[in-house]
C-alpha positions in Angstrom: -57.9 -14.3 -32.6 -57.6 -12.6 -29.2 -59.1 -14.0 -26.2 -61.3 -11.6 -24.2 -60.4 -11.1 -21.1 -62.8 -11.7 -18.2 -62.7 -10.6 -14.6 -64.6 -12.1 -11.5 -67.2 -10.0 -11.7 -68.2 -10.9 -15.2 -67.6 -14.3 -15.2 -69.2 -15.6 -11.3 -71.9 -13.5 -9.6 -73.9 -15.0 -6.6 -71.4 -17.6 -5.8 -68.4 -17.8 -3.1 -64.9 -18.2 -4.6 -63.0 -20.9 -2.8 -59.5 -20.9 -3.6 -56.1 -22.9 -2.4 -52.4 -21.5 -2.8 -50.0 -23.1 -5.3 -48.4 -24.9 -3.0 -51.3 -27.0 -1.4 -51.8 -30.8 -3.3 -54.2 -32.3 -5.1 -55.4 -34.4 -2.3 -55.8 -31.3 -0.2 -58.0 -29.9 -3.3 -59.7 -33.4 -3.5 -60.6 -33.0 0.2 -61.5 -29.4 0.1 -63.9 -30.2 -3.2 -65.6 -32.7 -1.7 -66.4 -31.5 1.7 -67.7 -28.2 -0.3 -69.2 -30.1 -2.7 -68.0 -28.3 -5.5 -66.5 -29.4 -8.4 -63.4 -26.7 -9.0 -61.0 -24.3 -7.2 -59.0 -21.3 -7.8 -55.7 -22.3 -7.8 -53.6 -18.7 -6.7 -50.1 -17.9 -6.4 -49.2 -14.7 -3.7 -48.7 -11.5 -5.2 -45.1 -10.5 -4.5 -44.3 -6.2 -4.2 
């Protein structure tokens, strides 16, 4: 069974997405989640040409 595939738009309306690059720890992410006072983060990787 395929999973359908879901973009931004469908999945998180009214809400800010807070993201970190892949190369940031999970203390920085700790730190970030609790002084936003959310409980997850978009974890991204640069988009190379």
């Amino acid at each position: 069974m395929a999973m359908r595939r879901h973009l931004y738009p469908d999945v998180i309306t009214d809400q800010k997405v807070i993201s970190l690059p892949s190369s940031a720890t999970v203390r920085e992410a700790a730190v970030l989640m609790d002084e936003k006072e959310i409980s997850s983060v978009l974890v991204a990787s640069p988009i190379l040409p």
